[in-house]
N, C-alpha and C positions, 0 to 999 in steps of 0.2 A: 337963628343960625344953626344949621346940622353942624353936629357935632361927627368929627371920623369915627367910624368901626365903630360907634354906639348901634346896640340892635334895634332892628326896624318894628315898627308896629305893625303886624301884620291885621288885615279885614278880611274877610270871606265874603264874598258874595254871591249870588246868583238868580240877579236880574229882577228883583222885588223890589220894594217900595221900603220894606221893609231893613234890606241890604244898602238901601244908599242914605236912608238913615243913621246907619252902620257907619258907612265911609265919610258921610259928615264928622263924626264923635273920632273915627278915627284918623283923620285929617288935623281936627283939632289937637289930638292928644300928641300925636306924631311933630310938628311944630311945638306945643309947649313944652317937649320932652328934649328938642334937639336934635332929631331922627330924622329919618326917611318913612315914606309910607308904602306899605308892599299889596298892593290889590290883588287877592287870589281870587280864581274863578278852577274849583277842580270839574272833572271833566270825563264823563265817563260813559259818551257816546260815539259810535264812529258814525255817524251821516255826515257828510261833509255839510250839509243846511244845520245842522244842529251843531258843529264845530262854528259855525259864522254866527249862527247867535251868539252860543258862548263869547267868541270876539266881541260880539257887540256890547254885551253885559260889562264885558272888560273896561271898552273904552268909554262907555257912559258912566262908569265908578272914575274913573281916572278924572273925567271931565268935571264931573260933580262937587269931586276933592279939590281941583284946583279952584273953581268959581269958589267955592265956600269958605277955601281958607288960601286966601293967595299968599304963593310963597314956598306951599309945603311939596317937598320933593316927594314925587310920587312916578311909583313904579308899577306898570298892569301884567298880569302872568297867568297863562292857563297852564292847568297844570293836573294831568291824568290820572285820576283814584277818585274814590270813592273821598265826600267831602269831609265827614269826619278824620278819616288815618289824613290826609294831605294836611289836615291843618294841627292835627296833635302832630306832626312831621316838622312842619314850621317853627310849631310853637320850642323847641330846644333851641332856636337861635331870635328866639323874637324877645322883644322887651313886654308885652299885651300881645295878645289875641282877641279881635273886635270883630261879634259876629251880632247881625238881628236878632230879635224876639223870635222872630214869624220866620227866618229866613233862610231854615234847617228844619227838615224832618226831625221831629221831636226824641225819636232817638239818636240823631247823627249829635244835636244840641247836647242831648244828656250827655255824647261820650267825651265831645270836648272839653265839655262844662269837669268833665269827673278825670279826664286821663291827659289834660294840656301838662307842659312842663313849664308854664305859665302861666301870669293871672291874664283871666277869661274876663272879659266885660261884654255883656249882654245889652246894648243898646234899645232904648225907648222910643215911638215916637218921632217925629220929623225935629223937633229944634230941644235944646239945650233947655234943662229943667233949674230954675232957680233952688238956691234954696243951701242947707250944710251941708259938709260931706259927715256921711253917718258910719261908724263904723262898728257891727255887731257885736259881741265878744261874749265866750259861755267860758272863760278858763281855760279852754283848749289850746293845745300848740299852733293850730290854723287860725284858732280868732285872736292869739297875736300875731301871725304874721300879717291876717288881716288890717290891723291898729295900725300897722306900722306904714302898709299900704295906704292907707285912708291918711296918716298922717302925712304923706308926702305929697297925696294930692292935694290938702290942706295948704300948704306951703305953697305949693307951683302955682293955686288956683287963689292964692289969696282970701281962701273960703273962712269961716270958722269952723271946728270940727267938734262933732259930738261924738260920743260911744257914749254906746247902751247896751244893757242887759235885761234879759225879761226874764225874771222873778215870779212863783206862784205868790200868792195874796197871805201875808202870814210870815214870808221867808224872806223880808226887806233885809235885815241884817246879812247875812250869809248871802245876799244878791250884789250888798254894797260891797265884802270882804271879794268877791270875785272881779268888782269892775277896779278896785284897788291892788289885786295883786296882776291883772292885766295890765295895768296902766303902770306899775312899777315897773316892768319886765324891760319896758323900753325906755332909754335915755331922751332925755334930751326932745320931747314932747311939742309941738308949740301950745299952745295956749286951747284949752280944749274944757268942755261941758259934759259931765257927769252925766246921764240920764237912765236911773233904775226904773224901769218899767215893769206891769203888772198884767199876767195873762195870762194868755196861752204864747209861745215864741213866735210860731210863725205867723200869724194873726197879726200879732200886736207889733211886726217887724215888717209884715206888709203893709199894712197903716201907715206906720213911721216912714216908711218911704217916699208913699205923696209928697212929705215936706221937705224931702230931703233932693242935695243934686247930685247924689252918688250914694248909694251905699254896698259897703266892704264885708265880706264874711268871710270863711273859709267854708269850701263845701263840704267837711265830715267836722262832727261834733267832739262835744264831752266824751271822751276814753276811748279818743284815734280809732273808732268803727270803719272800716274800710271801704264799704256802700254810702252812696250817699247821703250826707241827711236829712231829716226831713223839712228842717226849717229850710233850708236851701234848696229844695226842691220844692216848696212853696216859693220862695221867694225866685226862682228860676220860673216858674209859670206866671206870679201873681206880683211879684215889684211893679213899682210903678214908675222909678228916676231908675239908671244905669246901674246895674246892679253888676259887681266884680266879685267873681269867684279866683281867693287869693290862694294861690300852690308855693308851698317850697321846692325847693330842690330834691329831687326825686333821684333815687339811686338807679342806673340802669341793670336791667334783669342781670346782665353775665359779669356783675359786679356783687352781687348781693348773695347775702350766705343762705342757709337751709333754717326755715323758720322766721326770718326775714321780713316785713315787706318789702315790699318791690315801691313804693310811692309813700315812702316817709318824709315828713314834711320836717325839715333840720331848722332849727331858728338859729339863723346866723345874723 
């Protein structure tokens, strides 16, 4: 059942294999959540043959959504820019932004992965990955808002939910005091599995993917660096289950004072 004025999930696509694997995940998530689904296809050629394809990209996502998940209200839209800014554009009114692996220019991917005003989920693959939802966490302000993400999908999906930290070899103790004062930050939990892990992070969080049917991060690290970081841009090339790059609320530029940033992540 949609639910009124709840935000839409938005999908990007354009006309890959890779993109209607997208709108599968984002059909599904759209439906579990109570929402509508919103198919974008941005669009930044005048041929009128290349505007009919783009149509057509449209209306093959729209058809894909409904076969896949009957029921979920789904909405198709072309929509003129370049595909990064149109979807960081969406993303202020979107509840998820659901984009392919393969299905963006590798920098159009990094800019929404890094400048959405919402969590980014990076779709896998043709079908739904078994497995926990996993959720990263370094102590950072983003990898609990991360937790907190992962915990909800945990709830909606029935799942059981892990978080993990990757620890160098020696430094267990102070790896466990991190996944304990993440896990306190948030109330009211459901029922979840500790796993300190031993490595190098992004490695050993690509790994842990395989098993996993989701996993949560924030894409900047330990001491709010403002470029992306690195395990998340490994795990933005190399996850193997749907990997969600989780955003707080981001101050806008003509609100924010001098010294500032501009895309602080507020835990509320």
């Amino acid at each position: 059942m949609q639910i009124p004025n709840r935000p839409p999930v938005v999908v990007g696509v354009n006309g890959t294999p890779a993109g209607l694997a997208a709108v599968r995940l984002a059909a599904r998530e759209a439906v579990s959540r109570g929402t509508r689904l919103s198919v974008v296809h941005a669009f930044t050629w005048d041929a009128a043959e290349a505007r009919q394809a783009a149509s057509r990209f449209v209306d093959e996502a729209v058809r894909t959504a409904q076969r896949s998940t009957p029921g979920v209200g789904v909405q198709g839209q072309i929509v003129d820019g370049p595909a990064a800014a149109v979807l960081r554009r969406f993303s202020r009114t979107a509840t998820i932004v659901v984009v392919g692996d393969r299905d963006l220019a590798g920098s159009a991917l990094l800019e929404v992965v890094t400048q959405a005003w919402c969590p980014v989920v990076v779709a896998r693959g043709p079908r739904p990955q078994a497995g926990r939802v996993l959720a990263a966490v370094d102590g950072s302000g983003p990898s609990v808002l991360a937790l907190r993400f992962a915990a909800g999908e945990a709830r909606r999906r029935g799942l059981p939910l892990d978080v993990a930290h990757v620890t160098p070899e020696g430094a267990e103790a102070a790896g466990r005091r991190v996944l304990d004062q993440v896990i306190a930050a948030i109330p009211d939990l459901p029922p979840l599995r500790r796993r300190l892990l031993t490595g190098t992070p992004a490695a050993t969080l690509a790994r842990a993917s395989r098993r996993a049917s989701v996993i949560a991060l924030g894409p900047r690290g330990i001491g709010g660096a403002a470029r992306f970081g690195s395990v998340a841009h490994e795990l933005l090339r190399h996850g193997a289950c749907p990997t969600v790059f989780v955003h707080g609320r981001r101050e806008p530029a003509a609100k924010s004072k001098p010294g500032h940033s501009t895309s602080r992540a507020l835990l509320r």
